[in-house]
RODO-2510 file (C-alpha; in nm, 4 decimals, decimal comma):
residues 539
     n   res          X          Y          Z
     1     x     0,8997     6,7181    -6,6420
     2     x     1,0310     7,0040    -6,4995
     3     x     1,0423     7,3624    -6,7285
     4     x     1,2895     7,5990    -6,5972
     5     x     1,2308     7,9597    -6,5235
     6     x     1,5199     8,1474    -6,7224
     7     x     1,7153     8,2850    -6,4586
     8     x     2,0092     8,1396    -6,3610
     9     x     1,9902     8,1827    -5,9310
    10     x     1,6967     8,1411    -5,7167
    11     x     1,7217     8,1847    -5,3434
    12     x     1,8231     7,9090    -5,1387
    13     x     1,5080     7,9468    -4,9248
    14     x     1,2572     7,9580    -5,1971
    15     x     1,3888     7,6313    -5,3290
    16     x     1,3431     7,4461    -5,0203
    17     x     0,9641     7,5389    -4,9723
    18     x     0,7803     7,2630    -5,0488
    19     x     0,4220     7,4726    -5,1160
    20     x     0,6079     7,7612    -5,3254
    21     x     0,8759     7,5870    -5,4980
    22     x     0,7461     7,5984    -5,8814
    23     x     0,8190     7,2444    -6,0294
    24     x     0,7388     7,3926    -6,3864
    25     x     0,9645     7,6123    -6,3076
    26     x     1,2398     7,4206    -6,1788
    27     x     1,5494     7,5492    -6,0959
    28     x     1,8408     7,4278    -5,8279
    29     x     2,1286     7,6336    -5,7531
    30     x     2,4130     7,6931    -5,7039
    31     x     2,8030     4,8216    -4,4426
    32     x     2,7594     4,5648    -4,4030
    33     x     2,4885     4,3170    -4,4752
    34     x     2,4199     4,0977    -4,1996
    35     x     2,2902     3,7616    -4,2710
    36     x     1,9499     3,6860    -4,2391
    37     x     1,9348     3,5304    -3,9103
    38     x     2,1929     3,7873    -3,7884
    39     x     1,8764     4,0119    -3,9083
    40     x     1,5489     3,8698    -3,7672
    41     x     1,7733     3,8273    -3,3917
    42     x     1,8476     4,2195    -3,4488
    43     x     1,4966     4,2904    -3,5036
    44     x     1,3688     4,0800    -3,2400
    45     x     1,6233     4,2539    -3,0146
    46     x     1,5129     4,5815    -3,1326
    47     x     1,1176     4,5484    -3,0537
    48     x     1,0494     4,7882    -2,8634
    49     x     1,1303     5,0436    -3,1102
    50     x     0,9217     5,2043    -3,3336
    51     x     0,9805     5,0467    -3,6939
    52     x     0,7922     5,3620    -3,8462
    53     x     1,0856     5,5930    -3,6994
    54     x     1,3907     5,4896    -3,9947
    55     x     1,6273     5,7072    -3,7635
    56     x     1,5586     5,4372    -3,4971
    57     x     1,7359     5,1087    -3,6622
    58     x     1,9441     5,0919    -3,9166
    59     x     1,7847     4,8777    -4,2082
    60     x     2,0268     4,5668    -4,2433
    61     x     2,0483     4,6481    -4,6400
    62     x     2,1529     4,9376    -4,6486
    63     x     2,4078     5,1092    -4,8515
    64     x     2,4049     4,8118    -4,9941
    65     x     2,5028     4,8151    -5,4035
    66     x     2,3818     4,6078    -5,7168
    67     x     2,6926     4,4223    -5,7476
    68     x     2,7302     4,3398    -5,3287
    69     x     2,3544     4,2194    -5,3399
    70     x     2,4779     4,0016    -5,6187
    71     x     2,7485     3,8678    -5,4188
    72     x     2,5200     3,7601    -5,1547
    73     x     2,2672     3,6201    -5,3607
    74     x     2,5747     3,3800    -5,5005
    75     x     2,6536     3,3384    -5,1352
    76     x     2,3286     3,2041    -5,0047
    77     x     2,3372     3,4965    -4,7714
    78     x     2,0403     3,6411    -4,9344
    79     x     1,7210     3,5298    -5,1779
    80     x     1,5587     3,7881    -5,3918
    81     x     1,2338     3,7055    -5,2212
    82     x     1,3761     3,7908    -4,8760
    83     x     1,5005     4,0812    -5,0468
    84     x     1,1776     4,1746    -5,1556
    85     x     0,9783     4,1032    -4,8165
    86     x     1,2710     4,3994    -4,6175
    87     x     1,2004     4,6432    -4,8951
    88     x     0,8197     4,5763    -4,8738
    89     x     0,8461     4,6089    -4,5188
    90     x     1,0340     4,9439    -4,5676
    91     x     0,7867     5,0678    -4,7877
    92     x     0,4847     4,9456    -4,5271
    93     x     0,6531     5,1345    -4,2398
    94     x     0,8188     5,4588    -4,3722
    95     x     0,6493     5,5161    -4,6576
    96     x     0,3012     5,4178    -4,6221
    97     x     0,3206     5,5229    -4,2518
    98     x     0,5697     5,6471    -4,0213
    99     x     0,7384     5,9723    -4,2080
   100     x     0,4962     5,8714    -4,4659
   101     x     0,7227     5,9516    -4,7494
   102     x     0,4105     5,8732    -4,9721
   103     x     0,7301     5,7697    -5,2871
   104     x     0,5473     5,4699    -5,4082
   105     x     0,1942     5,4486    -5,5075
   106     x     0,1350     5,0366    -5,5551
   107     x     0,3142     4,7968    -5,4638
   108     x     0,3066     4,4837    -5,7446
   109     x     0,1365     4,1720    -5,6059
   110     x     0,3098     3,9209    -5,7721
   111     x     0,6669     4,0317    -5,6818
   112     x     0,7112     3,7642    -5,3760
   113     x     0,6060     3,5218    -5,6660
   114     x     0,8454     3,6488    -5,9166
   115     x     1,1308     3,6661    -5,6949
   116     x     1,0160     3,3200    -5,6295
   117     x     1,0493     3,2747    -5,9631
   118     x     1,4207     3,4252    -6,0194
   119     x     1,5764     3,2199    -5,7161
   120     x     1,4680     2,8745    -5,8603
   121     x     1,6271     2,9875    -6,2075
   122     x     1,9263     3,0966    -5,9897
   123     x     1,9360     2,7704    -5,8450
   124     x     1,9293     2,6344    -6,1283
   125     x     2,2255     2,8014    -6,2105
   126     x     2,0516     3,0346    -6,4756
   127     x     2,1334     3,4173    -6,4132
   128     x     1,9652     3,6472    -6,6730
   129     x     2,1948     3,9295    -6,5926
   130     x     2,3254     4,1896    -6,3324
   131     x     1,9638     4,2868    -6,2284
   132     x     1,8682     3,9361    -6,1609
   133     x     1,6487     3,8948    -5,8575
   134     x     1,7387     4,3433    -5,8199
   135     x     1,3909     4,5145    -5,7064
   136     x     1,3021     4,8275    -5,9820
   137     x     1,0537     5,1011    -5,8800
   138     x     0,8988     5,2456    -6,2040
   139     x     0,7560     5,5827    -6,2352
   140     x     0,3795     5,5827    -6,2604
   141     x     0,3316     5,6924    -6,6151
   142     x     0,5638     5,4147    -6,7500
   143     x     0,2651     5,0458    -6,8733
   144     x     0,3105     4,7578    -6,6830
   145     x     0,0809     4,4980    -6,8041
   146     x     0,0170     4,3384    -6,5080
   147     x    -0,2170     4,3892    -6,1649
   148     x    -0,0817     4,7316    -6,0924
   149     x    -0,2591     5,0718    -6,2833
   150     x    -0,0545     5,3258    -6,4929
   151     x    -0,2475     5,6456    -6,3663
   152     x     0,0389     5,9313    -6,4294
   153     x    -0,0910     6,0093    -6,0487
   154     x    -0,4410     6,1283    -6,1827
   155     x    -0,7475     5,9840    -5,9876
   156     x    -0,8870     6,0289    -6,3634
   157     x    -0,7020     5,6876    -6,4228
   158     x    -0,7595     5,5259    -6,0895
   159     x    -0,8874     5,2022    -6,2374
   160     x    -0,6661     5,2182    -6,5652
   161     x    -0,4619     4,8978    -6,6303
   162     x    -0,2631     4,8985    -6,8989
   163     x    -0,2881     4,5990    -7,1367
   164     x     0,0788     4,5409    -7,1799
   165     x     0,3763     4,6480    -7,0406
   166     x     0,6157     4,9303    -7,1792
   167     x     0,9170     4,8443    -7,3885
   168     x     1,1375     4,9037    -7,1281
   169     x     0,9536     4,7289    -6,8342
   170     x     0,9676     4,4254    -7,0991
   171     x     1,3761     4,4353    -7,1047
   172     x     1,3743     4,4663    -6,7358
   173     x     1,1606     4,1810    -6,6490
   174     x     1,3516     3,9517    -6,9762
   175     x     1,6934     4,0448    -6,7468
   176     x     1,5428     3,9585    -6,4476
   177     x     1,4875     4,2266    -6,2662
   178     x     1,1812     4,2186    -6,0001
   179     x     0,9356     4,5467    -6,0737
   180     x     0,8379     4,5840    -5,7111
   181     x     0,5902     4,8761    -5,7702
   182     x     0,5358     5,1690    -5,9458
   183     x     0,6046     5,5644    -5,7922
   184     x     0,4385     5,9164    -5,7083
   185     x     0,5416     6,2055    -5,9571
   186     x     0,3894     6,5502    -6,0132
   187     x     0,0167     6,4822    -6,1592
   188     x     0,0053     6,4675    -6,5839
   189     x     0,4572     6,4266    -6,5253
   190     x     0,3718     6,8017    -6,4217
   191     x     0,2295     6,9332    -6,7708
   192     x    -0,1147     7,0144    -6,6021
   193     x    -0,0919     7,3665    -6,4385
   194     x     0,2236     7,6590    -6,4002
   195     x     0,1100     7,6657    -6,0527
   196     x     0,1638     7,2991    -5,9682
   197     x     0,3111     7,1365    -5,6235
   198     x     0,6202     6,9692    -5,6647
   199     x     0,5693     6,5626    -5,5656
   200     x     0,2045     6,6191    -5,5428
   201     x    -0,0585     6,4116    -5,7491
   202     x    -0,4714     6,3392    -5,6981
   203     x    -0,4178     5,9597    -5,6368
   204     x    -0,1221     5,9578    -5,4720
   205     x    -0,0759     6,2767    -5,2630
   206     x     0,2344     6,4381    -5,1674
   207     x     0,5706     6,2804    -5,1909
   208     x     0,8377     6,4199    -4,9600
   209     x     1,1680     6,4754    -4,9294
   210     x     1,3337     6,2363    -4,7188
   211     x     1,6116     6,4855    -4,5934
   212     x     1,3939     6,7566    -4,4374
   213     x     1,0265     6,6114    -4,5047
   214     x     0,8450     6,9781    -4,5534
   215     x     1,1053     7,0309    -4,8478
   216     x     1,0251     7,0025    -5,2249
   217     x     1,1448     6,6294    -5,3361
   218     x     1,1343     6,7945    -5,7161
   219     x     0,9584     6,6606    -5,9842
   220     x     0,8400     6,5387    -6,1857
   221     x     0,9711     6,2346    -6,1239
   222     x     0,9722     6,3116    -5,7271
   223     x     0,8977     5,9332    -5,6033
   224     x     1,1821     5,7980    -5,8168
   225     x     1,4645     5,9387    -5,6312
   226     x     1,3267     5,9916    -5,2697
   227     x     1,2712     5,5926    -5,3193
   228     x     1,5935     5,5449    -5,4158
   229     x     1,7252     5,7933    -5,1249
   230     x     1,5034     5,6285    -4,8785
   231     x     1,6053     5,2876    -4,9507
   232     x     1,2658     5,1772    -5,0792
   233     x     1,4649     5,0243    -5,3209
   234     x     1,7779     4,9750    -5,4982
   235     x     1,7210     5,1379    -5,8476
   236     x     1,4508     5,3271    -6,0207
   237     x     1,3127     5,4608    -6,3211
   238     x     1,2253     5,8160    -6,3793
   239     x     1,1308     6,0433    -6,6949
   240     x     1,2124     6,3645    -6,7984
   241     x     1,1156     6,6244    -7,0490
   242     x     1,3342     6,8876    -6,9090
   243     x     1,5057     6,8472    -6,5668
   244     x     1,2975     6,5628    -6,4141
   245     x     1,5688     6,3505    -6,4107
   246     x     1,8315     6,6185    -6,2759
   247     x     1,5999     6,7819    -6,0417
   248     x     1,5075     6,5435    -5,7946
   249     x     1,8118     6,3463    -5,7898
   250     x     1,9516     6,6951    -5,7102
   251     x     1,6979     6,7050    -5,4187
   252     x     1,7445     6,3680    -5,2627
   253     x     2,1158     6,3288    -5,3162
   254     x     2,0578     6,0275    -5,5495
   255     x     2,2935     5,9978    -5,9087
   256     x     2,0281     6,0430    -6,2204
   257     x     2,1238     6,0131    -6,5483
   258     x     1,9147     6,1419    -6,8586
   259     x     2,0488     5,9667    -7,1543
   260     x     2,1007     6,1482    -7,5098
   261     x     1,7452     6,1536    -7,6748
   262     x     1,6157     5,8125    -7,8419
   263     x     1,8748     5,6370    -7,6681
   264     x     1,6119     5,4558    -7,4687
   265     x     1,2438     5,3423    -7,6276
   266     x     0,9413     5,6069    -7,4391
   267     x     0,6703     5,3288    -7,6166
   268     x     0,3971     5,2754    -7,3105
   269     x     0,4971     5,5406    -7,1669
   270     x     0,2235     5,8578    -7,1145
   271     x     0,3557     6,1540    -7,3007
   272     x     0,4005     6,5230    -7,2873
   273     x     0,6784     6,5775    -7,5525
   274     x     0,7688     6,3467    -7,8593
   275     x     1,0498     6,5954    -7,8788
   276     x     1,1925     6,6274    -7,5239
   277     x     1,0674     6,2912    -7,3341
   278     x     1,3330     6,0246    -7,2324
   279     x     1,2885     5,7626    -6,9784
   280     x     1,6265     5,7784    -6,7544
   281     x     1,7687     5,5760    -6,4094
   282     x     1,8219     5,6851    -6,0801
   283     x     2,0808     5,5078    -5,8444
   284     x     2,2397     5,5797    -5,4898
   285     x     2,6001     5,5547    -5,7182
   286     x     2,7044     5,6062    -6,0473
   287     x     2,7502     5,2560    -6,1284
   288     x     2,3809     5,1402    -6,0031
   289     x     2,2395     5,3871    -6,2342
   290     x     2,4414     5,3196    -6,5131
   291     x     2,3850     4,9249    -6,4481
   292     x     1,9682     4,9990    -6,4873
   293     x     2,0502     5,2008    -6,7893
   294     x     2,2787     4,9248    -6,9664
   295     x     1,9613     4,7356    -6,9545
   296     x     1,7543     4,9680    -7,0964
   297     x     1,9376     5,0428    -7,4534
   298     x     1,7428     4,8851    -7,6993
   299     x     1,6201     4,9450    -8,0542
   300     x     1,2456     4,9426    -8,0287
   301     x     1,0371     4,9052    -8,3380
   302     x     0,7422     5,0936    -8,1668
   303     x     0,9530     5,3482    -8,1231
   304     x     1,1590     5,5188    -8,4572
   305     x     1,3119     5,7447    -8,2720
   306     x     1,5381     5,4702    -8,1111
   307     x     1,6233     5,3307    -8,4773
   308     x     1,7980     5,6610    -8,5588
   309     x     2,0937     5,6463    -8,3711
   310     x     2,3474     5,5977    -8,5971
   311     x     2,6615     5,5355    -8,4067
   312     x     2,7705     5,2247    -8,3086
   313     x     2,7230     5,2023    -7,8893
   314     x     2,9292     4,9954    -7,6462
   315     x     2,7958     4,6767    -7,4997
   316     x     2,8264     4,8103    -7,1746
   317     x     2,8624     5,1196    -6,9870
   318     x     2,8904     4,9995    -6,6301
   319     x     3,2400     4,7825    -6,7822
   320     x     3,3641     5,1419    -6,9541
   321     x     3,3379     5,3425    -6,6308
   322     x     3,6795     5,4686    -6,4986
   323     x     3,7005     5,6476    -6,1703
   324     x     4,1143     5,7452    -6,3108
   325     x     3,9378     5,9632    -6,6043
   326     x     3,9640     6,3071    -6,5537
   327     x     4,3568     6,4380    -6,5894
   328     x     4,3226     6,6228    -6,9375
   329     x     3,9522     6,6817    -6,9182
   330     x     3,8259     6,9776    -7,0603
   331     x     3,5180     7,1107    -6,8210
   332     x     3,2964     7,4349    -6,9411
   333     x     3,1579     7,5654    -6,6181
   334     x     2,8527     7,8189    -6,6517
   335     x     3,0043     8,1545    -6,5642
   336     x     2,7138     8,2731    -6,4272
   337     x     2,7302     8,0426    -6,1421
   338     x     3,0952     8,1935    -6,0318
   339     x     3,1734     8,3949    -5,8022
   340     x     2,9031     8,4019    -5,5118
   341     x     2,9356     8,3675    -5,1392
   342     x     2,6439     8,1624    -5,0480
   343     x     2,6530     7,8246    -4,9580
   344     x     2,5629     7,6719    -5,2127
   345     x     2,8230     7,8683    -5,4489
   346     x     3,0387     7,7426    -5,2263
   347     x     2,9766     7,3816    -5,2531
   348     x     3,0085     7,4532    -5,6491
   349     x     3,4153     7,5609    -5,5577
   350     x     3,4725     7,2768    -5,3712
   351     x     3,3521     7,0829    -5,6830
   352     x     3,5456     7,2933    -5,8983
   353     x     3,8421     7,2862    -5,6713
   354     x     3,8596     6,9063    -5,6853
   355     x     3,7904     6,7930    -6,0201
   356     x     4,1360     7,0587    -6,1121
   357     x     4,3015     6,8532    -5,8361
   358     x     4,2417     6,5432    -5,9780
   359     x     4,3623     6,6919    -6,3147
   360     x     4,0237     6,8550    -6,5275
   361     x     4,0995     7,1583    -6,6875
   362     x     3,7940     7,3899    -6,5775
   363     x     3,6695     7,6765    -6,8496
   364     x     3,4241     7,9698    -6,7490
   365     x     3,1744     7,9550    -7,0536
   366     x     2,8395     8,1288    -7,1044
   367     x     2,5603     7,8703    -7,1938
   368     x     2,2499     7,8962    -6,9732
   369     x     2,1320     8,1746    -7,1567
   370     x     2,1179     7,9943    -7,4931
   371     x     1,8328     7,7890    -7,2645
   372     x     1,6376     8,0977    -7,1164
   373     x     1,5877     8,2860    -7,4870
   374     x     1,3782     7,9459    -7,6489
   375     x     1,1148     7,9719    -7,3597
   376     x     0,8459     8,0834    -7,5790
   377     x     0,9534     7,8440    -7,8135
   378     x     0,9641     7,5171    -7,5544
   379     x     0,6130     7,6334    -7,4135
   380     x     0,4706     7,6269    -7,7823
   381     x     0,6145     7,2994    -7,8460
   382     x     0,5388     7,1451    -7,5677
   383     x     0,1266     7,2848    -7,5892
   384     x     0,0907     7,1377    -7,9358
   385     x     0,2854     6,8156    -7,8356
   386     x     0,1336     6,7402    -7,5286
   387     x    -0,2563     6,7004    -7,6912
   388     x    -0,1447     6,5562    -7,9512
   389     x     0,0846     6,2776    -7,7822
   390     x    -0,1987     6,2257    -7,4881
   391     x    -0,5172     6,1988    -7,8046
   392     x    -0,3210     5,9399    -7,9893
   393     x    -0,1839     5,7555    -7,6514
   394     x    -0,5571     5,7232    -7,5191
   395     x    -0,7419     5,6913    -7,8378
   396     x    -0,7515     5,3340    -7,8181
   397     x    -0,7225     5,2374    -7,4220
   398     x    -1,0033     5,0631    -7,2348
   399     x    -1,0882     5,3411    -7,0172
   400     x    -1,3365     5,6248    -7,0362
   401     x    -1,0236     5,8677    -7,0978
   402     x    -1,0049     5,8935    -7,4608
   403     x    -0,8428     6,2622    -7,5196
   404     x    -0,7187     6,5199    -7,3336
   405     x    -1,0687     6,7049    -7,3572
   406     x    -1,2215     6,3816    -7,1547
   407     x    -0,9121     6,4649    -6,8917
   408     x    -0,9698     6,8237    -6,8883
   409     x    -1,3850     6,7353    -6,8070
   410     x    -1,2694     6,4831    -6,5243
   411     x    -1,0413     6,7213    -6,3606
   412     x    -1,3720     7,0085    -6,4082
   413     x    -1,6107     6,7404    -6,2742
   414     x    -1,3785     6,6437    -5,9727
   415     x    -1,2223     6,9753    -5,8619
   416     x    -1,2726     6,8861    -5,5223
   417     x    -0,9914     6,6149    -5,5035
   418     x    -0,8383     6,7295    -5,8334
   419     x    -0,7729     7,0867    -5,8101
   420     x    -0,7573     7,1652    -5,4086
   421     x    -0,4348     7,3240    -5,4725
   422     x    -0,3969     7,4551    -5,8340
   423     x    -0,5943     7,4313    -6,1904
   424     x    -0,5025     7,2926    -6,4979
   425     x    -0,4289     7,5889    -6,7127
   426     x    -0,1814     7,3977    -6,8988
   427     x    -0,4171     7,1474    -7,0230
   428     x    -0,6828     7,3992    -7,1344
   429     x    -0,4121     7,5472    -7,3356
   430     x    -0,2739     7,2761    -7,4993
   431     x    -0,6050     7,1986    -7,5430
   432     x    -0,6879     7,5028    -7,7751
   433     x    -0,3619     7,3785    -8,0357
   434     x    -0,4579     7,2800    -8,3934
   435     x    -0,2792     7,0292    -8,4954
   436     x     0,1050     6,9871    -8,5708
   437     x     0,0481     7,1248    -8,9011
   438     x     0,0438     7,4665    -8,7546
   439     x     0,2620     7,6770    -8,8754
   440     x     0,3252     7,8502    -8,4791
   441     x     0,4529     7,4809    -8,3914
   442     x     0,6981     7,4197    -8,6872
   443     x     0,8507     7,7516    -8,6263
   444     x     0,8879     7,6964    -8,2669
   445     x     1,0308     7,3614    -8,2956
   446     x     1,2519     7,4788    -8,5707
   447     x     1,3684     7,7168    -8,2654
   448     x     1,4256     7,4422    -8,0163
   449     x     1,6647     7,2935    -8,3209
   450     x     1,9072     7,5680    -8,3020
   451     x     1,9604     7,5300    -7,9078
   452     x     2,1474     7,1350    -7,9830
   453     x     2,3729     7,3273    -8,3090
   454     x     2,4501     7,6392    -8,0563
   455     x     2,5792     7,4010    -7,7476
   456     x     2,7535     7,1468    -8,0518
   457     x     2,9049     7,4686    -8,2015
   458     x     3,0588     7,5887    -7,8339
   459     x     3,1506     7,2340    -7,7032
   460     x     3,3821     7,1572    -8,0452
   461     x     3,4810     7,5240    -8,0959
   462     x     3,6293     7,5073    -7,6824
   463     x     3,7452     7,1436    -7,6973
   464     x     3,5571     7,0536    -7,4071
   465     x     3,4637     6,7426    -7,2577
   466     x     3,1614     6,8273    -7,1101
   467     x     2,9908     7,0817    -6,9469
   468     x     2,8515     7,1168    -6,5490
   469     x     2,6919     7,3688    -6,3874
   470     x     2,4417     7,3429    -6,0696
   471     x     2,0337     7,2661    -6,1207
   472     x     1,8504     7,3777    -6,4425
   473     x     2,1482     7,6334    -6,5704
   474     x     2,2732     7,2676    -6,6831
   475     x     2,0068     7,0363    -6,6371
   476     x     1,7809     7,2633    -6,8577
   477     x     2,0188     7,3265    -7,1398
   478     x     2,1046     6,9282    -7,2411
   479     x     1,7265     6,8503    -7,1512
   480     x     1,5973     7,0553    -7,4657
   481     x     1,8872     7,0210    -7,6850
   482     x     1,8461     6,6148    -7,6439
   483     x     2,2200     6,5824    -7,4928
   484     x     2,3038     6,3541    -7,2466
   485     x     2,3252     6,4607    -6,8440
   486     x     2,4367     6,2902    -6,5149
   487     x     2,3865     6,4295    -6,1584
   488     x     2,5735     6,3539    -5,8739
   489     x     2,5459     6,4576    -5,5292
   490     x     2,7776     6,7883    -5,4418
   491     x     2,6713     6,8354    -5,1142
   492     x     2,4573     6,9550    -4,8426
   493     x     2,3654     7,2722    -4,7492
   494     x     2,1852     7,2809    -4,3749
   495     x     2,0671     6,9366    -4,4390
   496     x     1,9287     6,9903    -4,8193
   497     x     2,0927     6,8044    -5,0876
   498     x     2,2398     6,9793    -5,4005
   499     x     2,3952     6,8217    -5,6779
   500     x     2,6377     6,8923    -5,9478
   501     x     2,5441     6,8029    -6,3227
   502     x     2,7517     6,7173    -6,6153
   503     x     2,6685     6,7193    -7,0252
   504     x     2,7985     6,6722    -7,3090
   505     x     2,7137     6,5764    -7,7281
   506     x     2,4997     6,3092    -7,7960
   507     x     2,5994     5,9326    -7,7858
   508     x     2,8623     6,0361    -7,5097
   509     x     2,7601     5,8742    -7,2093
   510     x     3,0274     5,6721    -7,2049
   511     x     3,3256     5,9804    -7,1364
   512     x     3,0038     6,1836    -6,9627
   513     x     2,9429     5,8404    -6,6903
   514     x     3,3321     5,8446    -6,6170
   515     x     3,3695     6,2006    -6,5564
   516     x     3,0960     6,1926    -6,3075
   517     x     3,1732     5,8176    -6,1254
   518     x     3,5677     6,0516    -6,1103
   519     x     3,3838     6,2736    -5,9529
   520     x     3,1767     6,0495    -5,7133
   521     x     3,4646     5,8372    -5,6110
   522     x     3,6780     6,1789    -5,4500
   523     x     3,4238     6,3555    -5,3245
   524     x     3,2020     6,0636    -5,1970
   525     x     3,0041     6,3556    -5,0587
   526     x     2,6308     6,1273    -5,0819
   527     x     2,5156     6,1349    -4,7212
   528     x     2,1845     5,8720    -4,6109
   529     x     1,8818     6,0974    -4,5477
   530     x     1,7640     6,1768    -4,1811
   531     x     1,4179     6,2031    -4,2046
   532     x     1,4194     6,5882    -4,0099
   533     x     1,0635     6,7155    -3,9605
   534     x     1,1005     7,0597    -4,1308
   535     x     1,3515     7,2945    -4,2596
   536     x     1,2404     7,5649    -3,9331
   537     x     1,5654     7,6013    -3,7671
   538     x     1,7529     7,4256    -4,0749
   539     x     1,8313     7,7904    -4,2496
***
């Protein structure tokens, strides 16, 4: 979760500092594969390097997509379980060590076995899906009912295993994907203090940004995307309350898509919001992510909020995706963002510039503000939601966490490794709520209402396709109202990613996913990370 500060511009240095940058506050501005003996010669060749430098050898899958590891899987090029040994070998030697990118917290166990598992059934000539034999990170607050913990990155859960898995990390494994570990996020999915560290968590320490590693990777679903930029694995799964979807793919040049509220089941998943949380995908393209999110859109019966959607949805985004969409799109563009002469203004032009070049109509509109005045509001909801979401989720786990008043004692308790860096004045607030009978949390909530009628109303009323704008003066707005968002890489600006985010009305994913994968496919602006040292000398 990220909560955005209500301005609309932050400096380009303060969002690159790592140990300043306010994740609660979150704002961004304005191959070939090689078989495998072609690969263990190369590495043999290649020995005297240092593995733990990924500026040193290329890794033989990369840039690789979904659908080309498919095609070598049908091949015989490629087995998922030698797919799974390079990317556990990646993850061993950048991430564990080396940069030490720090993205992934466990690695699962049983994934040789399962990939195992997948190739015989491929053999057999039985192929569950387009994610058969594809390794999945999962973000560290989403069950899996298996060897690995679901800790949300607090040491309070350090020996917390989850009984079963989450609804979605059952439809993942069911089409065949191979959950190859779970990854770092901001501590609590950043609802424990206003003065948190982006990336940073008790058990898992701080992730990094894989572009200039002293840089804020975002949050709160930081390990995510830098895995997914780092090539720690193909696809990922993130959540977001309100920009942690946007933010770090932002960061890390990745494509993250936040889908329209309930579209995907958050049952076994740790809370903050019942309001505002949605599980979303992160990809290197726009078809990757939208292939992880196909397989994600299910009603679940845990989960109401998922039975509510009332329109009928397509079998498939990935096969609705059309890269010849945008002559006679309609495009709001938040005016705010207009006009400046820094760089990353700039990049927003050249965005600008292309998407009317390719046929997109672009309209100034004003629509960030509508965001900023419900602060008050959001910050009551999300106090009364988060105790009472975290009470129920723990009241019957096999742990000695039972409520957020056990967390808050923990954290008190262990201050030494829980709070080197910042409190938990969040959680002592949310702590003093009464209940969601109170009449301060209807009236806020009512208040968050009138955010998804406002952007409705100015959508219809300007005949627009969708809106875009740069960091949380978009990210922020669709997050609350419950609308639907994709981010795509605009750019770079002295080796820091930015990225450009679109959103429109609920349910519209499928004219929202085209748009951006238009967008994607002209710029192709997505460069692979370099692993830099620190931003001195970058600025």
């Amino acid at each position: 979760m990220a909560i955005a500060i209500r301005n609309s511009l932050l400096t380009y240095s303060n969002i690159t500092k790592m140990y300043v940058f306010h994740p609660l506050k979150a704002i961004i501005l304005p191959a070939c594969l090689f078989s495998l003996v072609l690969f263990m010669s190369c590495t043999n060749s290649k020995s005297n390097k240092d593995k733990s430098n990924p500026n040193d050898s290329a890794f033989v899958l990369e840039g690789l997509s979904i659908e080309q590891m498919q095609q070598k899987f049908e091949s015989g090029e490629l087995t998922s379980r030698q797919v799974v040994e390079l990317y556990l070998e990646r993850i061993a030697t950048i991430d564990q060590s080396g940069p030490g990118l720090k993205a992934v917290l466990e690695t699962n166990p049983d994934a040789l076995q399962i990939a195992d598992m997948l190739d015989k059934e491929r053999a057999r000539g039985m192929i569950r899906g387009p994610l058969h034999g594809i390794p999945v990170l999962i973000k560290d607050n989403i069950d899996t009912g298996d060897k690995m913990r679901t800790t949300a990155g607090s040491m309070a859960l350090s020996e917390r295993y989850a009984d079963t898995d989450a609804f979605i990390v059952q439809l993942l494994r069911a089409q065949g994907a191979v959950i190859l570990g779970t990854t770092n996020l901001t501590e609590w999915s950043n609802y424990r203090s206003n003065k948190s560290t982006s990336g940073w968590s008790s058990l898992g320490g701080q992730t990094k940004n894989p572009y200039i590693l002293d840089s804020t990777p975002c949050g709160s679903s930081a390990g995510s995307a830098v895995a997914v930029a780092a090539e720690l694995c193909m696809v990922s799964v993130g959540t977001s309350t309100d920009g942690s979807i946007a933010c770090p793919a932002s960061m890390n040049a990745v494509v993250g898509i936040t889908p329209t509220f309930g579209l995907i089941s958050r049952s076994g998943i740790i809370p903050v919001s019942k309001s505002l949380d949605t599980p979303g995908t992160f990809g290197r393209t726009v078809r990757d992510a939208t292939l992880l999110l196909d397989a994600l859109i299910v009603e679940d019966p845990q989960d109401s909020v998922t039975s509510k959607i009332k329109r009928s949805l397509p079998r498939s985004y990935t096969a609705l995706l059309n890269d010849k969409s945008l002559p006679g799109k309609r495009i709001g563009i938040e005016q705010s963002l207009l006009g400046g002469s820094d760089p990353i203004s700039l990049l927003l032009q050249n965005a600008l510039a292309a998407l009317q070049q390719h046929g997109a109509t672009i309209i100034p509109i004003s629509f960030s503000q509508l965001y900023y005045d419900i602060n008050e509001s959001e910050h009551t909801v999300l106090k009364y939601e988060f105790k009472d979401g975290i009470n129920k989720y723990f009241s019957n786990c096999d742990c000695p966490i039972k409520s957020l008043d056990d967390i808050i004692a923990y954290n008190e308790k262990h201050s030494d490794i829980i709070m080197p860096f910042f409190g938990q004045d969040l959680m002592l607030e949310a702590q003093k709520t009464n209940g969601l009978e109170s009449q301060e949390y209807i009236d806020a909530h009512a208040q968050l209402k009138t955010l998804s009628a406002q952007l409705k109303e100015l959508i219809e009323s300007n005949n627009l396709d969708a809106l875009c704008g740069v960091g949380n003066a978009a990210s922020g707005p669709a997050s609350v109202a419950g609308f639907p968002s994709v981010t795509v890489p605009m750019g770079l600006v002295n080796e820091i990613p930015v990225g450009l985010t679109f959103f429109s009305l609920p349910y519209s994913e499928a004219r929202l996913l085209s748009i951006a994968y238009a967008y994607e496919t002209i710029s192709k602006l997505r460069t692979a990370p370099k692993f830099l040292p620190s931003k001195e000398g970058q600025l």
